[in-house]
Gaussian input, Z-matrix of N, CA and C with variables (Angstrom, degrees):
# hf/3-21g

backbone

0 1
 N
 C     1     B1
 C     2     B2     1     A1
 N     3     B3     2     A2     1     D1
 C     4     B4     3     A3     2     D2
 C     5     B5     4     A4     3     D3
 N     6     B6     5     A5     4     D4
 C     7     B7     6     A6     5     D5
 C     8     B8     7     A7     6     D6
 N     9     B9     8     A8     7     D7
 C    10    B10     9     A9     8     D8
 C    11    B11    10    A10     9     D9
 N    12    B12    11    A11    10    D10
 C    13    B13    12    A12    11    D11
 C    14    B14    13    A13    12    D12
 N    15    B15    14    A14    13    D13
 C    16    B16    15    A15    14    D14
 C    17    B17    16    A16    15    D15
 N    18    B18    17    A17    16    D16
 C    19    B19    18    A18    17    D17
 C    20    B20    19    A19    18    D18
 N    21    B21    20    A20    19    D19
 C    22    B22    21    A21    20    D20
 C    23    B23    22    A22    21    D21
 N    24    B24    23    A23    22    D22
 C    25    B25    24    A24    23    D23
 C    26    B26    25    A25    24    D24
 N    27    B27    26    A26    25    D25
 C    28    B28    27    A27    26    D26
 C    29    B29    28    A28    27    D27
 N    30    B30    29    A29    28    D28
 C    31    B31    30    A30    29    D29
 C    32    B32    31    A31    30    D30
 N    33    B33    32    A32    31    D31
 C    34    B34    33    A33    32    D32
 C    35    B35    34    A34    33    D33
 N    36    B36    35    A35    34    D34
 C    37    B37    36    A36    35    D35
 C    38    B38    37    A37    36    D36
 N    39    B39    38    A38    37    D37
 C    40    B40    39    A39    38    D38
 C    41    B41    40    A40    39    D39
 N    42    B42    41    A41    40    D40
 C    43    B43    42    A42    41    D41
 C    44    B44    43    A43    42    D42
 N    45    B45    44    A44    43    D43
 C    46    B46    45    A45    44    D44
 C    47    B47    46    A46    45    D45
 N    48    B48    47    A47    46    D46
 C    49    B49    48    A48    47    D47
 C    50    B50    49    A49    48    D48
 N    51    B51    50    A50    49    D49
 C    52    B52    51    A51    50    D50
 C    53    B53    52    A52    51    D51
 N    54    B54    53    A53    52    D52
 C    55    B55    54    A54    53    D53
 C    56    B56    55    A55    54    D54
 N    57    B57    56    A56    55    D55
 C    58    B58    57    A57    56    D56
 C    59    B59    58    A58    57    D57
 N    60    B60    59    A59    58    D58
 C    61    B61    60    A60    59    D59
 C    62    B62    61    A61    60    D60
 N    63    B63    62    A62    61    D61
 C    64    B64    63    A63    62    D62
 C    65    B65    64    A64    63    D63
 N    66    B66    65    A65    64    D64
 C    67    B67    66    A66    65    D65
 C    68    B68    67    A67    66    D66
 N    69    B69    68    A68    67    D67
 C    70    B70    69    A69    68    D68
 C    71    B71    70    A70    69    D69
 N    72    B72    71    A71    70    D70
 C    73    B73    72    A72    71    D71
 C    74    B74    73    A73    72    D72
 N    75    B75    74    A74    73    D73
 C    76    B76    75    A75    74    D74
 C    77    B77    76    A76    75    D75
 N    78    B78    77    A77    76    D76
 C    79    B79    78    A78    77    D77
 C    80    B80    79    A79    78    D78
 N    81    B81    80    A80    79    D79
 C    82    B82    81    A81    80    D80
 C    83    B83    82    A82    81    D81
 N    84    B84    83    A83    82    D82
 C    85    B85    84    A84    83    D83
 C    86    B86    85    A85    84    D84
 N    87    B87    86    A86    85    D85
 C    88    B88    87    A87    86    D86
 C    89    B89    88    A88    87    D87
 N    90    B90    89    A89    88    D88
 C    91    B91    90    A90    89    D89
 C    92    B92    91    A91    90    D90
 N    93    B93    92    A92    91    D91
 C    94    B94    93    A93    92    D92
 C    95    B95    94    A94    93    D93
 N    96    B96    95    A95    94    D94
 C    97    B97    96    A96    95    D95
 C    98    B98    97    A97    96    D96
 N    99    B99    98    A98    97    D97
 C   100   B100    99    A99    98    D98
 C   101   B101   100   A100    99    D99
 N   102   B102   101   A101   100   D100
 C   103   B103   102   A102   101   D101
 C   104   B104   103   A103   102   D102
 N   105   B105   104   A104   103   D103
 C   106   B106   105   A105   104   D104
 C   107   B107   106   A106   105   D105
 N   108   B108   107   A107   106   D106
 C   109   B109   108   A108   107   D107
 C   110   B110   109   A109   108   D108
 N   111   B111   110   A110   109   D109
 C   112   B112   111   A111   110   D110
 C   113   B113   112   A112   111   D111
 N   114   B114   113   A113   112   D112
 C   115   B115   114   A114   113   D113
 C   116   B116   115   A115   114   D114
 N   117   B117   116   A116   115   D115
 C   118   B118   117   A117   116   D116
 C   119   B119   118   A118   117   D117
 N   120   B120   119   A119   118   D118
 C   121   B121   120   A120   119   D119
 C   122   B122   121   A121   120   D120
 N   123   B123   122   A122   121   D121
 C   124   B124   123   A123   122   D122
 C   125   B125   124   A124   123   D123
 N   126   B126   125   A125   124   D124
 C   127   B127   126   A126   125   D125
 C   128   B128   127   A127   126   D126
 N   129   B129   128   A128   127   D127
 C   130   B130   129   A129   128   D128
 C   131   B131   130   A130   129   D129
 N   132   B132   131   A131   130   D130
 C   133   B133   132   A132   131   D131
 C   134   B134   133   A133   132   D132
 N   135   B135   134   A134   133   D133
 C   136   B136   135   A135   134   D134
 C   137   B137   136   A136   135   D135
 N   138   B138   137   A137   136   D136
 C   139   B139   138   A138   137   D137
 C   140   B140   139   A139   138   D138
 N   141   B141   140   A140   139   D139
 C   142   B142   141   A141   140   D140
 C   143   B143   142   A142   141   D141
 N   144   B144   143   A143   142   D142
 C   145   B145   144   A144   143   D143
 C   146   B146   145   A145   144   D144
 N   147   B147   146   A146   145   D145
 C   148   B148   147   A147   146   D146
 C   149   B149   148   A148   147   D147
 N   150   B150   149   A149   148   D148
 C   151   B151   150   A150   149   D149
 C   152   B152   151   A151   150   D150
 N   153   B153   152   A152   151   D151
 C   154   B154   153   A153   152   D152
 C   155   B155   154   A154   153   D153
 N   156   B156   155   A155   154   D154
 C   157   B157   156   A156   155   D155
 C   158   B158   157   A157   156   D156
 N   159   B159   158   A158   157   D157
 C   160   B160   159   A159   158   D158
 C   161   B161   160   A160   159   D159
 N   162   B162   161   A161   160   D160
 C   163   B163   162   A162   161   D161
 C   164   B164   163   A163   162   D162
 N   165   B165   164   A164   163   D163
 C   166   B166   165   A165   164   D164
 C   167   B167   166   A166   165   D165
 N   168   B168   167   A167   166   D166
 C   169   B169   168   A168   167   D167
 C   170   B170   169   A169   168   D168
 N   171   B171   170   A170   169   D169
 C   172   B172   171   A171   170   D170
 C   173   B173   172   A172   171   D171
 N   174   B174   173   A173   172   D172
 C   175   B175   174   A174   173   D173
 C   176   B176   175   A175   174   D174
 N   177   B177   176   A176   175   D175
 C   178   B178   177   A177   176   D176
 C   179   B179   178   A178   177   D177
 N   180   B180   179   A179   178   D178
 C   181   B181   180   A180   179   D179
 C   182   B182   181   A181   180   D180
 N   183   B183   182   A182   181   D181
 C   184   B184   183   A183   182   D182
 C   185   B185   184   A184   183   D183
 N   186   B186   185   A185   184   D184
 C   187   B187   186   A186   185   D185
 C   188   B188   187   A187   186   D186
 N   189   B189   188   A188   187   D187
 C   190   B190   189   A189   188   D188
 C   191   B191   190   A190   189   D189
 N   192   B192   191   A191   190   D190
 C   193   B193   192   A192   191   D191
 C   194   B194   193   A193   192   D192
 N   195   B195   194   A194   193   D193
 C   196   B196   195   A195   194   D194
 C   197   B197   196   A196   195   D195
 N   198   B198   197   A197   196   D196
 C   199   B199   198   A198   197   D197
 C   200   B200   199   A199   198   D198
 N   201   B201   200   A200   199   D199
 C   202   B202   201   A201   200   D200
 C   203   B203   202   A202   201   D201
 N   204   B204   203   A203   202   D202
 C   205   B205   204   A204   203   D203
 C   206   B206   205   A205   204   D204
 N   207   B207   206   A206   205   D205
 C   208   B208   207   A207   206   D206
 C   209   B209   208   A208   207   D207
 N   210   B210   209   A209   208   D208
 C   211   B211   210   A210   209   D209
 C   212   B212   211   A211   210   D210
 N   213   B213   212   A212   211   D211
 C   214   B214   213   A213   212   D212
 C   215   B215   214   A214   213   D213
 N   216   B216   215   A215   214   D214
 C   217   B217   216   A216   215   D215
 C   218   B218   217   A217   216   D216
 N   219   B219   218   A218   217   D217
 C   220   B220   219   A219   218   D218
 C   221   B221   220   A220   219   D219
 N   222   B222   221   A221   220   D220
 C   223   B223   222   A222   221   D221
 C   224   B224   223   A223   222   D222
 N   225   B225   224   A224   223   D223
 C   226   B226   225   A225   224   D224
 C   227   B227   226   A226   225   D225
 N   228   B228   227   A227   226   D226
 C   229   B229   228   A228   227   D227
 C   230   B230   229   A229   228   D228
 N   231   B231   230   A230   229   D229
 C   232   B232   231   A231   230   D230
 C   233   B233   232   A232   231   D231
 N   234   B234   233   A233   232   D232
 C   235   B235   234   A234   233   D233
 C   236   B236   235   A235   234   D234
 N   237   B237   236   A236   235   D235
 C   238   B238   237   A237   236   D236
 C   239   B239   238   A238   237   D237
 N   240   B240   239   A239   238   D238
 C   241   B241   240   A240   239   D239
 C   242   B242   241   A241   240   D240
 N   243   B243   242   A242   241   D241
 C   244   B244   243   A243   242   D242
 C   245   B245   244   A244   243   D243
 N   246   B246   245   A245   244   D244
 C   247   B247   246   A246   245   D245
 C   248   B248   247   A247   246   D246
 N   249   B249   248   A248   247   D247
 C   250   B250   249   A249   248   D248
 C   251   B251   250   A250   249   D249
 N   252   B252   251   A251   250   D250
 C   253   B253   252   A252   251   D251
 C   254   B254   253   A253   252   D252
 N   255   B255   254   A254   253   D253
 C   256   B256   255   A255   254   D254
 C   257   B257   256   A256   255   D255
 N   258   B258   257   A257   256   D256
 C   259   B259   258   A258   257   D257
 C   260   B260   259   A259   258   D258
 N   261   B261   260   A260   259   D259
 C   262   B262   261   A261   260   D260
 C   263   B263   262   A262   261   D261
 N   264   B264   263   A263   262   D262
 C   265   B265   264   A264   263   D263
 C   266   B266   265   A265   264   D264
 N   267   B267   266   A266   265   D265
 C   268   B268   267   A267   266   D266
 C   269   B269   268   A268   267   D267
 N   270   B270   269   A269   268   D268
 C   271   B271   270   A270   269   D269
 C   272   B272   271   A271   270   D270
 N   273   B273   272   A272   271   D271
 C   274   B274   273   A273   272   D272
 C   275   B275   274   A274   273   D273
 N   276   B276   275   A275   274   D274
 C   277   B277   276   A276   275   D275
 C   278   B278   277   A277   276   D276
 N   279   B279   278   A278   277   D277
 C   280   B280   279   A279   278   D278
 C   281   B281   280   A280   279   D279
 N   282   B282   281   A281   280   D280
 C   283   B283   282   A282   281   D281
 C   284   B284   283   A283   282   D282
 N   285   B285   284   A284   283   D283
 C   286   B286   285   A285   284   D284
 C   287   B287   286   A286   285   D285
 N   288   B288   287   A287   286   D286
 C   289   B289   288   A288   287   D287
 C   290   B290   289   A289   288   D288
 N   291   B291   290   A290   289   D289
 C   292   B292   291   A291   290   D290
 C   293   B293   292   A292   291   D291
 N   294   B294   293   A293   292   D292
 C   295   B295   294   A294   293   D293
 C   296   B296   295   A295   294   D294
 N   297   B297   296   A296   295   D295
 C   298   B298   297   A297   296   D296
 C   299   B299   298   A298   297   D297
 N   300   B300   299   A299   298   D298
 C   301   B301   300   A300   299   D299
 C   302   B302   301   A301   300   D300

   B1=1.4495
   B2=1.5268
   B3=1.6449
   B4=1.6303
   B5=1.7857
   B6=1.4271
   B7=1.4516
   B8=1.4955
   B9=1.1735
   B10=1.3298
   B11=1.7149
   B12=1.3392
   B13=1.4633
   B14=1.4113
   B15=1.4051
   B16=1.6698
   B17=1.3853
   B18=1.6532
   B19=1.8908
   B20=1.4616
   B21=1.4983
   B22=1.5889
   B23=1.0886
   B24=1.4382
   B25=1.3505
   B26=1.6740
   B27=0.9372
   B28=1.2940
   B29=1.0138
   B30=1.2485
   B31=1.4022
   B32=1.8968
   B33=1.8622
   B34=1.3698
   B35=1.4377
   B36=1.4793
   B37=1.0180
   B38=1.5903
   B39=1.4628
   B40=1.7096
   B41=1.4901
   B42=1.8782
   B43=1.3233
   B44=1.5144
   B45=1.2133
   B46=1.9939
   B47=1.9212
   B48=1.2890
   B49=1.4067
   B50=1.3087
   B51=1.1413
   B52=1.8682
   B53=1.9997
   B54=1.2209
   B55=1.5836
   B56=1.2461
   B57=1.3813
   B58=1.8434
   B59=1.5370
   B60=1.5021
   B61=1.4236
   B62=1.6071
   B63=1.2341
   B64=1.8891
   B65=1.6000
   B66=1.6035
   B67=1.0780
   B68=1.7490
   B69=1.1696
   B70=2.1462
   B71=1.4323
   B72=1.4444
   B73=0.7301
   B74=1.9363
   B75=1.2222
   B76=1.1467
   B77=1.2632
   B78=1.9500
   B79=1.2590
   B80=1.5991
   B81=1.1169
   B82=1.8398
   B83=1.6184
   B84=1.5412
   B85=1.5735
   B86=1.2218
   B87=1.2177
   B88=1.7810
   B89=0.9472
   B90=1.6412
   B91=1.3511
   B92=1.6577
   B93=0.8468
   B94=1.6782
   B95=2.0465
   B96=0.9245
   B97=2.3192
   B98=1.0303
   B99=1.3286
   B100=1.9428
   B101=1.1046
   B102=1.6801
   B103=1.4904
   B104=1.4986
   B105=1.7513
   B106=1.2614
   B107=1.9362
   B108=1.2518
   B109=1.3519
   B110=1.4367
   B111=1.0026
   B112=2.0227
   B113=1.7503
   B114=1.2009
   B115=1.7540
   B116=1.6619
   B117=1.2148
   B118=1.7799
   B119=0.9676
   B120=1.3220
   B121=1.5177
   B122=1.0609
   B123=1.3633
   B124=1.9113
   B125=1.5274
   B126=1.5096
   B127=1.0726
   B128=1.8537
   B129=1.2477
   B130=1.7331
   B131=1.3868
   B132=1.7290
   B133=1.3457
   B134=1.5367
   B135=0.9863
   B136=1.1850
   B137=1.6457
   B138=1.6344
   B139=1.3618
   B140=1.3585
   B141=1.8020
   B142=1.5168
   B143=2.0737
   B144=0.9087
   B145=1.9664
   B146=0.5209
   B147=1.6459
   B148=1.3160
   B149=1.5678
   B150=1.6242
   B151=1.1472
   B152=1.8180
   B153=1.2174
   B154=1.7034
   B155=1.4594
   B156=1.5082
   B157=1.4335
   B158=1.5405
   B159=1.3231
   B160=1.7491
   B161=1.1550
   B162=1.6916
   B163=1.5270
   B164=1.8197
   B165=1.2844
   B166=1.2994
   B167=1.9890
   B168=1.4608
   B169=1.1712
   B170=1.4898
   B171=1.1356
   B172=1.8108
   B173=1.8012
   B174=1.5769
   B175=1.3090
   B176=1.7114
   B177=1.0522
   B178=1.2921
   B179=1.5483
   B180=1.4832
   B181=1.2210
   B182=1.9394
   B183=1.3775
   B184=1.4370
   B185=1.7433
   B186=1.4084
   B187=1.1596
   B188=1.2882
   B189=1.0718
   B190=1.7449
   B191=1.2277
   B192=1.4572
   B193=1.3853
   B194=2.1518
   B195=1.4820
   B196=1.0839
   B197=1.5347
   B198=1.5289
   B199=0.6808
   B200=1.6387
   B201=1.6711
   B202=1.4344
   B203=1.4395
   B204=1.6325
   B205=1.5523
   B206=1.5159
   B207=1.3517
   B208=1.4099
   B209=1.4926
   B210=1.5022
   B211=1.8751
   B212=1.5309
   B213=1.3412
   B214=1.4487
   B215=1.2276
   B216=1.2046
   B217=1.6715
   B218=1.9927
   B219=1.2188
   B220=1.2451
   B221=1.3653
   B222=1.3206
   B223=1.7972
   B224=1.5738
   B225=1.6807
   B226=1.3799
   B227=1.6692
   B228=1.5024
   B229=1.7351
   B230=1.5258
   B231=1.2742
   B232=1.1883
   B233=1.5850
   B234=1.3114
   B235=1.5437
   B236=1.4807
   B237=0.7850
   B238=1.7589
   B239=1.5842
   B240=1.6508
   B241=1.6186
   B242=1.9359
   B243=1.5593
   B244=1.6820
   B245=1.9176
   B246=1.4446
   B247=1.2632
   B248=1.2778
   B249=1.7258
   B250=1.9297
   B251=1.3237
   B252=1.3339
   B253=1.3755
   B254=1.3599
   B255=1.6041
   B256=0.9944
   B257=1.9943
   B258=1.0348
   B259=1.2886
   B260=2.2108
   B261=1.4528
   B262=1.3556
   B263=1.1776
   B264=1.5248
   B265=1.5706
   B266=1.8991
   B267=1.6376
   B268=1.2476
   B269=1.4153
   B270=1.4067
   B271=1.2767
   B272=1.1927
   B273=1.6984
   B274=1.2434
   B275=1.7434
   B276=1.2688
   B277=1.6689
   B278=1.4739
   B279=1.1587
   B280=2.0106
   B281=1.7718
   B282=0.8654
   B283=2.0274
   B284=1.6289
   B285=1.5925
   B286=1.1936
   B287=1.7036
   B288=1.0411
   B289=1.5152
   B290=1.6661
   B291=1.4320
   B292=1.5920
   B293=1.4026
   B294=1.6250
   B295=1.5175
   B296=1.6867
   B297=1.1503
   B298=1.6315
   B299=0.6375
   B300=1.4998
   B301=1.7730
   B302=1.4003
   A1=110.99
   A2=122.97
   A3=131.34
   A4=84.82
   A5=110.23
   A6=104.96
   A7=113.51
   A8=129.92
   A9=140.27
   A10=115.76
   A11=98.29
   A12=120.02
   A13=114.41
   A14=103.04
   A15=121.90
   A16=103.01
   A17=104.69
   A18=115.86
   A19=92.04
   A20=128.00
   A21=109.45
   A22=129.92
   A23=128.64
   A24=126.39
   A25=106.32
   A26=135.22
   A27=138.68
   A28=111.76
   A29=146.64
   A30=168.77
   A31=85.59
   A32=106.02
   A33=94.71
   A34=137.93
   A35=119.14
   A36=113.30
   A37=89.82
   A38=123.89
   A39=100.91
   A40=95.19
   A41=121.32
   A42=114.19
   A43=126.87
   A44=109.72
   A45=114.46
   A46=70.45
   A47=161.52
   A48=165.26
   A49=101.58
   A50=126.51
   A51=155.43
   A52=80.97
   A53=89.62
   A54=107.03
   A55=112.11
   A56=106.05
   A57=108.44
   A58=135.20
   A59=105.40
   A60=117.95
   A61=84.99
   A62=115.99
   A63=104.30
   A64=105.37
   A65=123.41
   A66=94.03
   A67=123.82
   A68=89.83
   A69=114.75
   A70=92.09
   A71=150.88
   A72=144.92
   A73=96.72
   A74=105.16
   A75=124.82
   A76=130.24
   A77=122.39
   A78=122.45
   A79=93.72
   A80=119.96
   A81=122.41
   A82=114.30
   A83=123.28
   A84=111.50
   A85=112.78
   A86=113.96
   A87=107.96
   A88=127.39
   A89=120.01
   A90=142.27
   A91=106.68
   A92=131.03
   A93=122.83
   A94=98.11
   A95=81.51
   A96=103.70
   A97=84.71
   A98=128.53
   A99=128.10
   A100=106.08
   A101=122.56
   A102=121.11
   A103=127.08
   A104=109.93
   A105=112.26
   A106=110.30
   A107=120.62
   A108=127.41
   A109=95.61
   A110=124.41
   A111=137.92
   A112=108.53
   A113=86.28
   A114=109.96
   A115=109.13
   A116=102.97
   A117=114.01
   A118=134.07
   A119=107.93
   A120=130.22
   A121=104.15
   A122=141.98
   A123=137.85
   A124=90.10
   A125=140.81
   A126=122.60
   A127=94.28
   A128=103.28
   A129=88.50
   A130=138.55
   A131=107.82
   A132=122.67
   A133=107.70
   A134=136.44
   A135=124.80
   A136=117.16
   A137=113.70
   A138=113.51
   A139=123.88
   A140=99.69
   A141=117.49
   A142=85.03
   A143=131.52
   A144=121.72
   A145=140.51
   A146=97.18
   A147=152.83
   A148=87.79
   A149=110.32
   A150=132.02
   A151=94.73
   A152=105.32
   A153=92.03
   A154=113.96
   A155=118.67
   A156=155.96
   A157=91.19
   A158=127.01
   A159=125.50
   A160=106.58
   A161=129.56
   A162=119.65
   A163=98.73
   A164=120.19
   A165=118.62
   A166=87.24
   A167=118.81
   A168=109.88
   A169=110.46
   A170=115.77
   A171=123.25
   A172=117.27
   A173=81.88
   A174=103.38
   A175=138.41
   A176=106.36
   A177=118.41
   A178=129.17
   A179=122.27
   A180=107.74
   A181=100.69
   A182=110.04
   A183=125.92
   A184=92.19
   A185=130.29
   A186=114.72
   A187=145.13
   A188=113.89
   A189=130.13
   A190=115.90
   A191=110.43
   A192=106.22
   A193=110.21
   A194=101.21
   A195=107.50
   A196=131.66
   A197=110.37
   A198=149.27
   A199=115.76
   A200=108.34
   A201=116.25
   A202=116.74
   A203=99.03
   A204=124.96
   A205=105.19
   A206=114.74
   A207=137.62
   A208=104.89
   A209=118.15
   A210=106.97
   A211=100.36
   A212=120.08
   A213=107.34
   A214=127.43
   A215=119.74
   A216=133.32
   A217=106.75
   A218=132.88
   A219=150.37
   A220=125.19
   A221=107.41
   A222=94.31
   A223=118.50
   A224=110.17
   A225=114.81
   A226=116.85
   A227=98.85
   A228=122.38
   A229=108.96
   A230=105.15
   A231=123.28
   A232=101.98
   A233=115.76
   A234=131.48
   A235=93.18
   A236=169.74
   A237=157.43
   A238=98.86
   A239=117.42
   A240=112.21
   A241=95.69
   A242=109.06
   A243=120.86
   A244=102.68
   A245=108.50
   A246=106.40
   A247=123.51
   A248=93.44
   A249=112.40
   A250=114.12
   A251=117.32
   A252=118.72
   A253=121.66
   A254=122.24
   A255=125.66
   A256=97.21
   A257=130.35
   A258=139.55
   A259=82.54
   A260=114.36
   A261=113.61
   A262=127.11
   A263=120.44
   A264=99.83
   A265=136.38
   A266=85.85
   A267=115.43
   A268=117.35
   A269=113.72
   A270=135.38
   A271=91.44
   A272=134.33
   A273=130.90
   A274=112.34
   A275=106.68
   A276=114.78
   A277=105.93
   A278=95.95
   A279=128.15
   A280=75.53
   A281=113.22
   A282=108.78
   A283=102.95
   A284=126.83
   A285=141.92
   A286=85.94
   A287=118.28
   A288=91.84
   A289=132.87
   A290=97.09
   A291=111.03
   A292=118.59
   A293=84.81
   A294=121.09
   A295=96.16
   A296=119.36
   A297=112.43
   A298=143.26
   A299=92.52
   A300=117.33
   A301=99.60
   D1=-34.11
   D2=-172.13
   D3=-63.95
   D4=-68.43
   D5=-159.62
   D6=-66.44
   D7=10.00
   D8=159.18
   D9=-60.57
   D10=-62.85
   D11=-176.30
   D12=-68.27
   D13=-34.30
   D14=177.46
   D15=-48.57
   D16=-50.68
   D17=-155.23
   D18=-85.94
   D19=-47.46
   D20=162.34
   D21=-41.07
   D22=-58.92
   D23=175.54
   D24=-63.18
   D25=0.62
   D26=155.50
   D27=-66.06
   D28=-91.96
   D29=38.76
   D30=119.67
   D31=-80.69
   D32=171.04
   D33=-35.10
   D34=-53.48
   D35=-149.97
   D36=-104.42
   D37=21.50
   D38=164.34
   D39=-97.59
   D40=-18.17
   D41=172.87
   D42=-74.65
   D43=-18.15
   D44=179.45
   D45=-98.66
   D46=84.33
   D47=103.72
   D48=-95.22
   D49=-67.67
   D50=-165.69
   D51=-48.87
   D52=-81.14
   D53=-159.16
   D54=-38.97
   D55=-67.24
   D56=163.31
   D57=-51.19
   D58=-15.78
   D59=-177.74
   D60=-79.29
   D61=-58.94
   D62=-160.70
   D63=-81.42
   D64=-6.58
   D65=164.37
   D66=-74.75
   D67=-19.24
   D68=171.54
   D69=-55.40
   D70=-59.81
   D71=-106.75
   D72=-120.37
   D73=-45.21
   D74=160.09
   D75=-51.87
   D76=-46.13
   D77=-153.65
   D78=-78.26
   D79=140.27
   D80=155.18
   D81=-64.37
   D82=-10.52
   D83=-170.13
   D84=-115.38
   D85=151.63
   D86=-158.90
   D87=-85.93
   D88=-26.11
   D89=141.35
   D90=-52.28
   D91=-56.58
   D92=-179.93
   D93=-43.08
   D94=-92.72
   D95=163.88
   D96=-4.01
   D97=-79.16
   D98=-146.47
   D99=-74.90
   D100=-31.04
   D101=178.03
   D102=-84.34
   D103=-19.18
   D104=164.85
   D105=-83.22
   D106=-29.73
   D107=171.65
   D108=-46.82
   D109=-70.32
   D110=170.03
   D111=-12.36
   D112=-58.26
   D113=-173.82
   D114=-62.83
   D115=-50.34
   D116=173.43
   D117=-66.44
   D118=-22.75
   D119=174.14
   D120=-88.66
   D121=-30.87
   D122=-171.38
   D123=-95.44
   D124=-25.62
   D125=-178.51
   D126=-79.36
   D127=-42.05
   D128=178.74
   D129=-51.26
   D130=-33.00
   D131=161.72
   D132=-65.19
   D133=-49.50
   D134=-174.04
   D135=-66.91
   D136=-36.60
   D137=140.84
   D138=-2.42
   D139=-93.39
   D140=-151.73
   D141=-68.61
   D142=-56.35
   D143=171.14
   D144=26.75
   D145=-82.47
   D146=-139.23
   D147=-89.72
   D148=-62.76
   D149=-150.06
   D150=-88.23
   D151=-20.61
   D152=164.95
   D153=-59.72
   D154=-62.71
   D155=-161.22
   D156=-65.73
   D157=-33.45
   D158=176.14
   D159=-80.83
   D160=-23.71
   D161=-169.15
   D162=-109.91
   D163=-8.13
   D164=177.46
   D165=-74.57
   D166=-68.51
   D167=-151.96
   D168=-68.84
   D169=-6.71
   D170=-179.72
   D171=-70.75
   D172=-56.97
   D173=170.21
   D174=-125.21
   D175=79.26
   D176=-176.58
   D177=-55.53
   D178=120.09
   D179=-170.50
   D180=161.91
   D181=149.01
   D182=-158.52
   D183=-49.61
   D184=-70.07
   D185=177.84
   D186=-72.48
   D187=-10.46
   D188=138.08
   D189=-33.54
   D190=-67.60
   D191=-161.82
   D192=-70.48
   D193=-33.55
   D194=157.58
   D195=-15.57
   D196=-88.12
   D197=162.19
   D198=-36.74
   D199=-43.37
   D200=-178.28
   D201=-79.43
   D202=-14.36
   D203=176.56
   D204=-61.67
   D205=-71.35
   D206=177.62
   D207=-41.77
   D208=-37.15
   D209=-171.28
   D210=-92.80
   D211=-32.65
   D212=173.76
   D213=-66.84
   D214=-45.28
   D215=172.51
   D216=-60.27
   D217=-19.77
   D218=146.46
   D219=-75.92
   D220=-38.53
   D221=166.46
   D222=-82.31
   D223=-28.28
   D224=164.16
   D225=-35.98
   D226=-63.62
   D227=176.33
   D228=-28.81
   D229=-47.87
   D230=-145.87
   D231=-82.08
   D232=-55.56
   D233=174.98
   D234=-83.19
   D235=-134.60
   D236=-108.11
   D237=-40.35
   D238=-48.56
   D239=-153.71
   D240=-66.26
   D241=-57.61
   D242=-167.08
   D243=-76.97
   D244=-0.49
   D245=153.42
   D246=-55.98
   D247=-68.46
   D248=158.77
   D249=-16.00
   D250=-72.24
   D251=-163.20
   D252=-99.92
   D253=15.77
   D254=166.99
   D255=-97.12
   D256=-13.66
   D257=-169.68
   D258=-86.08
   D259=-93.30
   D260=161.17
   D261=-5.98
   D262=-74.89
   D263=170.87
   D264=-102.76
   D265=43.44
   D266=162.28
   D267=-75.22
   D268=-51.88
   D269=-160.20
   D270=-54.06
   D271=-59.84
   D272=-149.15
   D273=-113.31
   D274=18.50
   D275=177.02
   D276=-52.92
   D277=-66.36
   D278=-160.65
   D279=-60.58
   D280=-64.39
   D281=-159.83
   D282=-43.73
   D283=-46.38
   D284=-140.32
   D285=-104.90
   D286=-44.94
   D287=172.12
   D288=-71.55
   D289=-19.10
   D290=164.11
   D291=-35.01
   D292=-67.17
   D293=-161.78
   D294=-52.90
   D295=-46.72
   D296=174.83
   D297=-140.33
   D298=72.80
   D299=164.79
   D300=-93.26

């Protein structure tokens, strides 16, 4: 049932990755771009996590967990830092789309 939920929360967050990548890809404003990049990147950390926490409980064992050490402590990085700056260039989304309409 754990590795069920594991492969969902997998599954989610490479799809809010996809989504946010083409809304990056899509937006014309550069502040929009940097703030959906923000978004893609915390779904990516939560990605690689997820996927630590799925290969620790799959496969158990001294270099596994190693290894599972290294992706969690990196996907943490990853979602706390583009947390930051998805909070940052939040502030000024709504302003910047005003600005050009």
């Amino acid at each position: 049932m754990l590795n069920l939920i594991f492969v969902f929360a997998i599954i989610i967050s490479f799809v809010f990755y996809f989504y946010f990548k083409t809304k990056q890809f899509r937006s014309p404003l550069p502040i929009a771009k940097n703030w959906y990049k923000s978004k893609a990147n915390v779904s990516f950390g939560a990605f690689i996590l997820v996927f630590g926490f799925n290969q620790a409980y799959l496969f158990p064992g001294l270099y596994t967990f190693i290894i599972v050490a290294i992706l969690v402590v990196l996907g943490i990085f990853v979602v706390i830092e583009n947390i930051k700056k998805v909070r940052h260039y939040g502030q000024f989304v709504d302003e910047e789309y005003r600005i050009n309409q």
